[in-house]
N, C-alpha and C positions, 0 to 999 in steps of 0.2 A: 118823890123818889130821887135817890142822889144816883148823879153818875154812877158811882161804883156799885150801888146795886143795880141797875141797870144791867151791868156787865155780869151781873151770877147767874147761873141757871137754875130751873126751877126745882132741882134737887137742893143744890145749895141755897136754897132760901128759907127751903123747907128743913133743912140742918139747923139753920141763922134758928130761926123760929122755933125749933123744938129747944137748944140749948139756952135761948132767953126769954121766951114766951112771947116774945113780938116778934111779929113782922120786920122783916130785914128791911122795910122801908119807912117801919117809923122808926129807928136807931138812929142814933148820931153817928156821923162817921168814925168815932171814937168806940161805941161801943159794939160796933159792927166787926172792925178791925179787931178788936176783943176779944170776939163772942168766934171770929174763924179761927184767931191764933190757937185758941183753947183747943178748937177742932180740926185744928191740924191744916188749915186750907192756907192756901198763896192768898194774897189781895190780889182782887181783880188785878189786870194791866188795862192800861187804857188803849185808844186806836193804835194797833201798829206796834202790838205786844208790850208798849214799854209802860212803865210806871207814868201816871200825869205829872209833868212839869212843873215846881214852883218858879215862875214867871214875876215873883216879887222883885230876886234881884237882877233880873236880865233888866225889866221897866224901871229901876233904880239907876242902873247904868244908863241907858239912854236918855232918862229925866237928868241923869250930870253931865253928858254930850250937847244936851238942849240949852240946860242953864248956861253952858260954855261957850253955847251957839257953835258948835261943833255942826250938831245938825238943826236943821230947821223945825219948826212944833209940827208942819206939815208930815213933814217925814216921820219926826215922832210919832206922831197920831197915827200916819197909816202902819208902820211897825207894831205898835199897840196893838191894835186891832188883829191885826196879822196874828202874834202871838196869843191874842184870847180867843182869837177862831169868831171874832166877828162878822 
């Protein structure tokens, strides 16, 4: 089960499910996103109403603060973690 279905309720799943014949947890996230556009639904939000975060370029910037020794790898690392909710 991917996060975002996680977040549907079990009407919405049973929507997911009648307009693709699977299960909204075996869908890619691709065709899940899909299968609700078609039906009219929002995507999930994730904790705290908001859309989940790509955290690719926040960890990009702080891996060129690292390289520059701006910050330490220590720090790095625990920011890391911090932003993946380790």
């Amino acid at each position: 089960m991917t996060r975002r279905t996680a977040l549907l309720n079990a009407q919405q799943k049973e929507q997911v499910q009648q307009q693709t014949g699977k299960s909204a947890d075996d869908l890619t996230e691709e065709e899940l996103l899909a299968a609700m556009k078609k039906l009219g639904m929002e995507p999930p939000k994730g904790e705290g109403g908001a859309e989940e975060p790509d955290y690719t370029e926040e960890l990009e910037k702080l891996a060129g603060l690292r390289d520059k020794n701006i910050i330490t790898e220590d720090e790095f690392q625990a920011k890391k973690r911090q932003l993946l909710g380790l």
